[in-house]
C-alpha positions, 0 to 999 in steps of 0.5 A: 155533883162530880160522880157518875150517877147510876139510876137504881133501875138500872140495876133492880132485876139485872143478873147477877153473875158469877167471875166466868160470867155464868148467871146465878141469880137476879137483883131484886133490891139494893139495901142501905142503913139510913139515920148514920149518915147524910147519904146512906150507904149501900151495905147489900143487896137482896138476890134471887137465887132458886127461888128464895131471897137472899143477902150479898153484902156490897163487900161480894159485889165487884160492881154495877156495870154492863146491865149486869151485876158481879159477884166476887165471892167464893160462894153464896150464903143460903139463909134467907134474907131478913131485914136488920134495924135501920135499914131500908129496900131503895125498891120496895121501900122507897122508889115510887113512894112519897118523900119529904123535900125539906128544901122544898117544903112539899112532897116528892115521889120517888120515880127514880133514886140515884146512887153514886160511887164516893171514895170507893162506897156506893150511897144514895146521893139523890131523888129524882121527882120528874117524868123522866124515869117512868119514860126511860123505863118504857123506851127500849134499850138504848133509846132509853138511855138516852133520856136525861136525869130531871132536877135532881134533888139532893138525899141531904135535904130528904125524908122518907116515910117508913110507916109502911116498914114497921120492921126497920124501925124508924119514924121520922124524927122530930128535929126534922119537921121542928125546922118546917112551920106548921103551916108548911108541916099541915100542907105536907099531911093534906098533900100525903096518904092517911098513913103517911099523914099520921106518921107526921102527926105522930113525929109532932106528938114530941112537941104538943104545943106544934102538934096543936099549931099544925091541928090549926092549919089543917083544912076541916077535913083532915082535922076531923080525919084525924080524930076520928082514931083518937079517944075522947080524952086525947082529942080534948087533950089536943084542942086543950092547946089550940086557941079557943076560936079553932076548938069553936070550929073544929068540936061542931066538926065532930061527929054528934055523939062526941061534940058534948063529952069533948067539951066536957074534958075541956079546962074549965077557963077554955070550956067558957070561952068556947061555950061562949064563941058557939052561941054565935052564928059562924058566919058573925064576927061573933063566931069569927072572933078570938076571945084572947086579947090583952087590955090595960087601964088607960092609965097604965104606962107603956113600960106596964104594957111591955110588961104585960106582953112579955107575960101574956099568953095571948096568940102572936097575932092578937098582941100586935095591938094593946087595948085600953079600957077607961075607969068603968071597964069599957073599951076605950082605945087601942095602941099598936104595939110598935107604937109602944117601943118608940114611945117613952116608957112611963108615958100613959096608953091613954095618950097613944090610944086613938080617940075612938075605939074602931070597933064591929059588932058581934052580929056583924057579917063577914063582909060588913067586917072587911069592909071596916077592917079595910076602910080603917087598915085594922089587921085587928079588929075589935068585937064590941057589945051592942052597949059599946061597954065590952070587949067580947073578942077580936078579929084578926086578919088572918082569920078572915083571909082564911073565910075570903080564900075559897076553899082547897085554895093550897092544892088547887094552887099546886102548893100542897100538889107532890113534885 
């Protein structure tokens, strides 16, 4: 960045004087209008003048300079400051306060704000994260000067929580956090205050199919967190669109009293499946496995495969296999999905399936599980019945790193940690 850089501490509680020079007040904030633009512009500040806040447009303000801020105009404007739609206090609103780095995929706060001159307007240009500022502040006079801006992250890449400023009436929009995975969307929630996690659920309420992909990666805690303020019918409403094996985990979460009547308002089909997945022990491939998976005749060719696939609503993760069953129903093979794009579309599934379908049981514990799924390299691994006849589920690999990985893994790794 070419422009000198001002720091907003350098300005909040400085003077304000008059064109002799003569102090008429103090600087108690800078205002900007946010969403009109990549770097707000600065349209005034909030003085304190007799004890009452005031509003000085940036058009009285001759400039930012000598530890003193200069008022142009011929006379002050005694009505009291009120805030307009749009905008936002840097001070009040935002310094110390957690931001979004969308770059960065993670929390920042706000230890100090950076303004910068450009073609004549003052904006806010940048954030800076680092120690660096709270230093400043407390070294004396020049000595705190001296002290350097850290990594400076660039306001274009930003978003601001205003859920703690009802009157400016913004929210984060939707578009912003449609461009993070929900993964990266739910480390942010577990990283942020309970506010400013319901500010984002909130923003992703304008996609539920996301809404219930970021509910998925959020750790227990949360989930349960954030359900506490919602009815019945919206918590059912929301686990309607999570895969079954979440909605297995997350309604035993629920308080007592509320884990019934949630599965209740459940669709009847997902009702089954859960119902299903909690006779299961939790700690059994029977309580770990997905019921959603796609198995064709082993007849069936590769070009009805494809066809199935693009009309399936099975989770991504579970279609990177195709599992064949022979003329009685029973599992018989499986083909890897890849294996499907190379070979010729009217061959059979039966000669891409293995000769023997690499299985686990339902009551098969955890580590007999990545034993089997590690010795044959499966990423998915079908449940059998102890007849070997049916397919009750599948296990797939992320769902067993997630049970592997201790618990909090994300924040004691510093991923979810704010800069």
């Amino acid at each position: 960045m070419n422009y000198p850089i001002l720091h907003l501490s350098s300005i909040v509680k400085r003077p304000l004087v008059d064109r002799a020079g003569d102090r008429i007040g103090r600087v108690e904030d800078l205002i900007v209008r946010v969403g009109e633009r990549p770097y707000p512009p600065v349209v005034g500040a909030v003085v304190r003048i007799g004890g009452r806040d005031l509003f000085v447009p940036i058009a009285k303000i001759a400039d930012f300079e000598g530890g003193q801020v200069r008022f142009e105009g011929e006379r002050v404007d005694l009505r009291r400051f009120e805030r307009r739609p749009g905008e936002l206090l840097l001070a009040k609103d935002l310094l110390a306060r957690h931001l979004i780095n969308l770059v960065g995929r993670r929390l920042i706060s706000a230890n100090e704000i950076e303004l910068a001159k450009v073609n004549g307007e003052w904006e806010v240009v940048g954030v800076d994260p680092s120690g660096r500022p709270v230093l400043r502040r407390m070294l004396p006079g020049q000595l705190g000067n001296r002290i350097r801006p850290g990594s400076l992250v660039d306001w274009a890449s930003i978003e601001p929580f205003v859920s703690h400023v009802p009157s400016a009436r913004l929210r984060i929009p939707y578009r912003t956090l449609a461009r993070l995975h929900p993964h990266e969307i739910a480390d942010i929630v577990e990283a942020a205050s309970h506010d400013e996690g319901e500010e984002i659920i909130e923003a992703v309420k304008a996609d539920r199919e996301l809404e219930a992909d970021v509910f998925e990666e959020l750790d227990v805690e949360h989930q349960v967190e954030f359900l506490r303020s919602r009815s019945n019918f919206e918590t059912a409403w929301l686990l309607a669109r999570m895969a079954s094996d979440d909605v297995a985990d997350l309604v035993m979460e629920l308080d007592q009293e509320r884990r019934l009547p949630v599965l209740n308002l459940l669709p009847d089909s997902q009702q089954r499946k859960v119902r299903s997945l909690l006779s299961y022990n939790p700690e059994t491939a029977g309580g770990l496995m997905s019921p959603d998976f796609l198995a064709l005749r082993e007849h069936s060719t590769v070009a009805d495969a494809l066809a199935a696939i693009r009309k399936s609503t099975t989770p991504l993760e579970a279609l990177q296999v195709i599992f064949t069953l022979d003329d009685a129903g029973s599992g018989a093979g499986s083909v890897p999905v890849l294996s499907l794009i190379r070979a010729n579309p009217n061959e059979p599934l039966s000669s891409l399936a293995g000769a023997n379908l690499v299985h686990v049981h339902a009551d098969w514990d955890l580590q007999a599980v990545v034993r089997k799924m590690s010795d044959f390299n499966l990423t998915i691994a079908p449940v059998m019945d102890e007849e070997h006849n049916q397919i009750l589920g599948v296990v797939t690999v992320d769902d067993v790193l997630e049970l592997l990985l201790p618990s909090g893994w994300r924040r004691d790794a510093g991923m979810t940690a704010a800069e």
